[in-house]
N, C-alpha and C positions, 0 to 999 in steps of 0.2 A: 224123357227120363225124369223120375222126381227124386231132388234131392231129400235126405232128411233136413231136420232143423240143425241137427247139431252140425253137420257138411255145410248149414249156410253162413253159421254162424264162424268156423273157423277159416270161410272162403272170403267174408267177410273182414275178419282180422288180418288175413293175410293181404287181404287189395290194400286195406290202409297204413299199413306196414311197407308196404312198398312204394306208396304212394310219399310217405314221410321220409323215404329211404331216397327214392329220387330226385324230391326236392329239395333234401341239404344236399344230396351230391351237385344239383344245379347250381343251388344258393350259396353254396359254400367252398364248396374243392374246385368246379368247373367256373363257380364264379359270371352265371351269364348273361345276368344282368348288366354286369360291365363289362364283358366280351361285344354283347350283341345290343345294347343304348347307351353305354358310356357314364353308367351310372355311380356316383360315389369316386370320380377319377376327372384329373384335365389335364394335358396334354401342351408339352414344352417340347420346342424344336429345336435341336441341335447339331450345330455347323460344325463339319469334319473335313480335314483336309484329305481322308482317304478314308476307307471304313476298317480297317486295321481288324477286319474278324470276326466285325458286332452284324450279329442278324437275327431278325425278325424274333423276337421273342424273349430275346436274351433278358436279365435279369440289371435292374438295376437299382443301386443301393444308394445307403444315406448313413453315412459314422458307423457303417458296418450291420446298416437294417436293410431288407428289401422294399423300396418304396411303390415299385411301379416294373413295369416292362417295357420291352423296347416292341412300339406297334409299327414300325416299320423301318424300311432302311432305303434311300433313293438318292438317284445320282441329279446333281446341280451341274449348271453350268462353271460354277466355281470349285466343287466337290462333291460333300455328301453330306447329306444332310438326314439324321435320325428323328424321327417321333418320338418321345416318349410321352408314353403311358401313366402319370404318377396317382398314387391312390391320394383322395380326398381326406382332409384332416391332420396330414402332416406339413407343418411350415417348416418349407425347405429356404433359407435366406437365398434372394437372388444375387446378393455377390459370390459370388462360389468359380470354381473350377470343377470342369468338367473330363475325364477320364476313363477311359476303356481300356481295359484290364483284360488279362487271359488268368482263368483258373491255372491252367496246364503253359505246356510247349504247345500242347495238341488241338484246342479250341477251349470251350468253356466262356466266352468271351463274355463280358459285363462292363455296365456303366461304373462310375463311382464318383459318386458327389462327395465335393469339399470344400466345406465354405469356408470363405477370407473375414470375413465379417459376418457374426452372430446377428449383429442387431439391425442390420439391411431386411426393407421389404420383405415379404417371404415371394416364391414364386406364384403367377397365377395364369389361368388358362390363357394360351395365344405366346406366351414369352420365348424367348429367341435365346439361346445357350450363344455369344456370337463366336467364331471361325478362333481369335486371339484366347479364348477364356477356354477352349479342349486342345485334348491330346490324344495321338494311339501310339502304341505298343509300338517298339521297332518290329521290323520285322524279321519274325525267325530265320528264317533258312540264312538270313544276313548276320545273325546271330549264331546260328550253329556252322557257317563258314569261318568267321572271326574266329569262335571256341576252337575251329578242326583247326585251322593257321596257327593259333597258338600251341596248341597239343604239340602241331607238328617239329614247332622249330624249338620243343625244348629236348635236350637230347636224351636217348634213352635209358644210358647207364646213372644219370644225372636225376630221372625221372622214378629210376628205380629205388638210387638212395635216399631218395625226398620219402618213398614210400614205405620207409626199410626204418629210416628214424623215427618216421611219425607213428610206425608200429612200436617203437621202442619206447617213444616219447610217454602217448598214450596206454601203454601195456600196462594190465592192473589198475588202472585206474577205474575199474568200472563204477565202483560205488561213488566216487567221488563225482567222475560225470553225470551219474546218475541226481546226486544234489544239486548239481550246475543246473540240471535242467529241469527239477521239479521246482528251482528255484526262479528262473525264469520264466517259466508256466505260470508261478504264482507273481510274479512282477507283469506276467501281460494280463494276470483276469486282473489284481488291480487296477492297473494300465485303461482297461477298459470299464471298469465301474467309475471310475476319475476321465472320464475319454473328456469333459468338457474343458475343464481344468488344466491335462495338460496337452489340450491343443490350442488353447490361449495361451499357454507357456511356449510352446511350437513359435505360434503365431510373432509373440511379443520377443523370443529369443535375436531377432534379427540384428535390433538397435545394441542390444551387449555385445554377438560378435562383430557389430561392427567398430564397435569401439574398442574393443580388442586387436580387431585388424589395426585400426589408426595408428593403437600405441602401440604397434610391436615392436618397435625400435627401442623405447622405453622401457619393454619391458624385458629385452635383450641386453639392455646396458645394464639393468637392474639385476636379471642374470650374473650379468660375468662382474659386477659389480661383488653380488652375494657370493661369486667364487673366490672373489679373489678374498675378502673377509672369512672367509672358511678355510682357505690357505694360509691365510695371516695366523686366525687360532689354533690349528695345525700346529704351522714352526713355532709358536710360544705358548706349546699345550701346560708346559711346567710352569709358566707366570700365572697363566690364568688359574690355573690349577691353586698355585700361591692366593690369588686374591680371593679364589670364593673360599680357602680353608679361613683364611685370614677377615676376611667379607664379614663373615659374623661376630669375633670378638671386636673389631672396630668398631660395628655398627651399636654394639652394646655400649663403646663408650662414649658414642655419640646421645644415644639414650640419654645415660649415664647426666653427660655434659646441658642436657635440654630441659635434663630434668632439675639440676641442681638454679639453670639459669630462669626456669620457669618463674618466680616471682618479679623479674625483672624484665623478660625478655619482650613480654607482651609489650610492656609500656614503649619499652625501647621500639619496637616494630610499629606501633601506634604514631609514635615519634616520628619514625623515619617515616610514614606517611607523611607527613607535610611536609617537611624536607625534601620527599621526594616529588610532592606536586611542584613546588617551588621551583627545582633544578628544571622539572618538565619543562616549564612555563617560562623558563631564563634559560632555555637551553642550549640558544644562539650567544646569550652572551655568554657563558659558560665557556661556549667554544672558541672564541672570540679572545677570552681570557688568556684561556690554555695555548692561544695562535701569540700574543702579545706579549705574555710573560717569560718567556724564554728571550726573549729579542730584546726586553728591558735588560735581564739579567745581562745579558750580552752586552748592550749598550751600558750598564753599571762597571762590566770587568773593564770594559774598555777607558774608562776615567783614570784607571789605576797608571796604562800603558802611560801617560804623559810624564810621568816621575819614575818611571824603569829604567834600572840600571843609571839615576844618574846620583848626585848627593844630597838632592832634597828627595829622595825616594821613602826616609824615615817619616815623610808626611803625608803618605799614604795616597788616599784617591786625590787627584785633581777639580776640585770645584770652583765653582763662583757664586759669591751670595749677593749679588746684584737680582735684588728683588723685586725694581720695578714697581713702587708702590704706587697706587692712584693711575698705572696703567693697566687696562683706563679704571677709570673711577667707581668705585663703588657705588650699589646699587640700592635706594634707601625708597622706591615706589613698592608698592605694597607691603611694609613693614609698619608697623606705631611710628606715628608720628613723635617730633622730636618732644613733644608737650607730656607724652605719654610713655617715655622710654624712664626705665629705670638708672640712675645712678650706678654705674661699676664698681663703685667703691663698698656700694650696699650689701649687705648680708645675710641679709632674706632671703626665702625662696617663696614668693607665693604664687599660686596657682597659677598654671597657662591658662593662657585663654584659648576658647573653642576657635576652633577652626584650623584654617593655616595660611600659614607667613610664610612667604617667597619673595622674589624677585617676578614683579608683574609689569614687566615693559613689552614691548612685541616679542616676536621669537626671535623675530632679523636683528635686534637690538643690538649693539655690540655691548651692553651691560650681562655681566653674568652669562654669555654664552653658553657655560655648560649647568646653568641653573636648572629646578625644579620644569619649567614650563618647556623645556627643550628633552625631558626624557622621553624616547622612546616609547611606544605603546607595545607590550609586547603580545595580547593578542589581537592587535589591531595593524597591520605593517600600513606603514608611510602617515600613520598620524602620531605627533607628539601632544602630552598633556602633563599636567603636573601632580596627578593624583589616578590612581585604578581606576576609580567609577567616574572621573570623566573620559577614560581611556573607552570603556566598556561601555558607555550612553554615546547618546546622537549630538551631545552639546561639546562644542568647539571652546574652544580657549581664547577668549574674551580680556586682554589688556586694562589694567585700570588706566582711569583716563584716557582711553586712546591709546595711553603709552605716556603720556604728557605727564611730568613730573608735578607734586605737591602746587597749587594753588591758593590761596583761601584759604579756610577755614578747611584742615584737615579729615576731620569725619563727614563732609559733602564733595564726594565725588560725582564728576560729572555722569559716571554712568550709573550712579546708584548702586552699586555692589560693597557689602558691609569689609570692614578691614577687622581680624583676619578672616577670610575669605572661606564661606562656612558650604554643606553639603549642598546640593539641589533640595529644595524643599524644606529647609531648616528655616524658622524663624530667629531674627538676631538675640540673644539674650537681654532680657530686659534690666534695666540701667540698676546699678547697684543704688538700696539706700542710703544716701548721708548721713555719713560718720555723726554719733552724738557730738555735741560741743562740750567741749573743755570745762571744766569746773570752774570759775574766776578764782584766780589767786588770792590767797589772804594776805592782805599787806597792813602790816602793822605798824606806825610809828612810835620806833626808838627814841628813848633817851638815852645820850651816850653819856651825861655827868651822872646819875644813876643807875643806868642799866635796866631801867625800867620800862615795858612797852604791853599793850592792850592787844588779848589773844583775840582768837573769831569767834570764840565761846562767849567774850564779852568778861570776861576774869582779867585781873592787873597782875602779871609774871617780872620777876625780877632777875637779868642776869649780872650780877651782882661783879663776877669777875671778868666782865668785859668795860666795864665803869671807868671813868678816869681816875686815879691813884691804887688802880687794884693793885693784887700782887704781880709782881713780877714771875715770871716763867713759865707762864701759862702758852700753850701750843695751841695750832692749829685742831687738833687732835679734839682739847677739849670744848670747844666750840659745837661739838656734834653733843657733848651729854647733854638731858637736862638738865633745870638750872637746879641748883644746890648739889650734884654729885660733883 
C-alpha cells in the first residue's frame, strides 16, 4: 500500500508526539529512573517497634512537604524496620524524630519527619532512624473500644442534655463561627509560611514552662496575695476614691512647692550628697552612736538619783571634778619642740604649718590612748591610722623615734620623719629666710644743765624744758612733743 506524503508526514508527527508524551510520563509522573536505579534518591532505615499501618509505598514527609516514599517494610528480630526512599537535594537534619501518622481511622498511613535541631548534619545514604527516636499510631480498634466504653458509661438522658444545650448554646451563631474559622484558617496559612520560626518557638518553649512549673507556688502566693489587695480596694473603694479626686490637687501643690524651692533645692541636694557619702562611710559609727547615746543619757539621769528626795536635791546632778591631772602624762612626741612652741600669752595668729601634729608614740602607748594614730580605718576593718590616705595606702603607721621620747637636737630624729609630719611624697618646706636686722638705734648724748643733745641727722636740738631750773609743771605728757611746742 503506498502512503501519500501528506499520511507520512502526519504519521510522522504523531510517532514523535507520543514518543515525547511517554517519556515525561516515564521521566516525570512514573518517575523510573528512581523506581528502577535509584537515581536522584538515598535511602534511611527506620527502626519501629511494630509497623502501626505503614506499607510499601506509603508517602513520607518533611514540615509538611513530601520527601520520598516508603520502599519497603520488613520484620527484625527486634521489630520492624522501614526503608525509606528520600529524594536527593533536600537536607533533612539527622537529629529529628521520626512518626507514622494515619491520614484517616481507615489507613492512609505516612511517615513524618521532625527535627530537634535545625543545625545537626543533614541525613545521608545508609543512616539508621534508631528504635528510641520513632513512633506509631495507637492502635484503632483500641481506640474505638475506649471511644465505645466512654460513649457507653455516660448516661443517656445526660447525653441528650449536653446535646440540647449545645444546640441552644451555638444556635444563630452561624456568621460568627463562620469568622472563628476563617480566622484560624488564616492563623494556620501563616502558621505555615512562619513554620520555621515557630517551631524554634515550639522547640525553645520548654525552658519557660518549665520555670513556670518551678515557680508555681510563687505564683500562687502571688495570686492570692493580688486577691487579697483587690479585696482590700474593694472595702475602702471611698478612700481610694478620695485620694485619686484629691491625687491631683495635691500633687499640683507639690509642683507648686518644687517649683518655688527650685533655686535652692539643687544646691541643697548637691549638699546632701556629701553628707550623704560621709554617713555611708561612718556608718558603723553612726550606729554605734545611736547604740551609746541613749545609755549616756541614761547614765546622765542617773547622777541626779543620788540627791532625790533628799535636802541637798536643790544641787541638782551629783558630780565629782576630780580630774586626774598628768594621769598619765601628757603627750609632747610629735608635736614642736619646746624651742619652737609659741608663747600663750601671744596674740598672733600666724600661719600653721604643713602637715600634721599628733601624738606619735606606739599605738600600745598608754600616752593619748584615744589619740589621732589609734582611729579606726573605716574602709579598711582591723587597721588603725591617723589620717584617710594612710588609712586607704599600704603604709603602716610608723612611731617617731621608735616611740622614744625627745633626745638631742629636736629637729633630728632618729627615724628621719619631718615634724609635723607631712603627705607621702611631700617634700619638707624649705627653711624660711632670716628676718632683716633691726635698724641700730640712735643714741644721742644729752645734756641735762641745758637740754641740749646731737640728732642722727647730725643737727644740735634743744630740749630746753627738761634742763635744770626749767619751769615747773611740766608732765610726762609733754616729753612726747617736739622741742619748742
Amino acid at each position: 500500500m503506498r502512503l501519500s506524503r501528506r499520511i507520512r508526514i502526519q504519521l510522522t508527527i504523531f510517532t514523535v508526539v507520543m514518543v515525547v508524551t511517554v517519556a515525561v510520563m516515564a521521566l516525570h509522573f512514573i518517575n523510573l529512573p528512581a523506581m528502577l536505579f535509584g537515581v536522584g534518591r538515598y535511602t534511611v532505615t527506620m527502626e519501629l517497634p511494630k509497623s502501626g499501618g505503614l506499607y510499601k509505598s506509603g508517602n513520607v514527609t518533611y514540615r509538611g512537604t513530601k520527601v520520598g516514599r516508603v520502599e519497603s517494610v520488613r520484620l527484625t528480630e527486634t521489630g520492624v524496620e522501614a526503608v525509606l526512599s528520600l529524594t536527593s537535594g533536600i537536607d533533612i537534619p539527622s537529629d529529628l524524630e521520626a512518626e507514622v501518622h494515619s491520614q484517616s481511622a481507615v489507613g492512609e498511613s505516612y511517615v513524618l519527619l521532625l527535627p530537634r535541631n535545625g543545625a545537626s548534619p543533614p541525613l545521608k545514604n545508609g543512616d539508621v532512624i534508631a528504635l528510641a527516636d520513632t513512633s506509631v499510631p495507637p492502635d484503632v480498634n483500641a481506640l474505638l473500644a475506649a471511644a465505645s466504653t466512654g460513649l457507653r458509661a455516660i448516661p443517656r438522658d445526660n447525653l441528650k442534655t449536653v446535646i440540647d444545650e449545645s444546640y441552644t448554646a451555638v444556635g444563630g451563631l452561624g456568621p460568627e463561627l463562620s469568622r472563628v474559622i476563617q480566622g484560624a484558617s488564616t492563623l494556620a496559612i501563616d502558621a505555615r509560611e512562619n513554620l520555621d520560626p515557630l517551631t524554634t518557638l515550639i522547640d525553645n518553649a520548654q525552658p519557660v514552662l518549665d520555670s513556670q512549673t518551678t515557680t508555681s507556688d510563687a505564683i500562687q502566693a502571688w495570686a492570692s496575695q493580688l486577691a487579697t489587695v483587690t479585696a482590700e480596694l474593694q472595702t475602702h473603694d471611698e478612700a481610694v476614691a478620695g485620694v485619686i479626686a484629691k491625687g491631683g490637687p495635691a500633687a499640683a501643690e507639690v509642683r507648686q512647692l518644687v517649683e518655688r524651692l527650685a533655686p535652692t533645692l539643687p544646691i541643697l541636694l548637691a549638699n546632701l550628697v556629701s553628707v550623704g557619702q560621709v554617713a555611708l562611710t561612718y556608718q558603723n559609727d553612726i550606729e554605734q552612736l545611736l547604740v551609746v547615746f541613749p545609755q549616756a543619757i541614761a547614765a546622765g539621769q542617773a547622777g541626779i538619783l543620788g540627791n532625790l528626795n533628799t535636802k541637798q536635791d536643790y544641787k541638782g546632778q551629783y558630780l565629782s571634778f576630780n580630774l586626774n591631772l598628768n594621769l598619765p602624762p601628757p603627750c609632747t612626741t610629735g608635736f614642736m619642740p619646746a624651742q619652737q612652741q609659741r608663747v600663750a600669752a601671744l596674740e598672733d595668729y600666724p600661719q600653721r604649718p604643713a602637715g600634721d601634729l599628733y601624738c606619735r608614740t606606739p599605738q600600745d602607748s598608754q600616752f593619748n590612748v584615744r589619740g589621732a594614730r589609734n582611729i579606726p580605718c573605716e574602709t579598711v576593718p582591723g587597721k588603725r591610722a591617723p589620717t584617710v590616705a594612710m588609712c586607704e595606702s599600704n603604709e603602716q603607721y610608723v612611731p617617731l623615734n621608735d616611740g622614744v621620747n625627745w633626745k638631742g637636737d629636736p629637729n633630728a630624729t632618729l627615724s628621719g620623719q619631718p615634724i609635723p609630719q607631712l603627705p607621702p611624697g611631700q617634700a619638707p618646706p624649705a627653711a624660711a629666710a632670716p628676718a632683716p636686722e633691726a635698724p641700730p638705734l640712735a643714741v644721742a648724748e644729752y645734756d641735762p644743765a641745758t637740754g641740749g643733745y646731737v640728732g642722727p641727722d647730725g643737727r644740735h636740738y634743744t630740749q630746753a624744758d627738761l634742763a635744770r631750773g626749767a619751769t615747773a609743771g611740766k608732765s610726762w605728757q609733754t616729753m612726747l612733743l617736739p622741742p619748742g611746742e
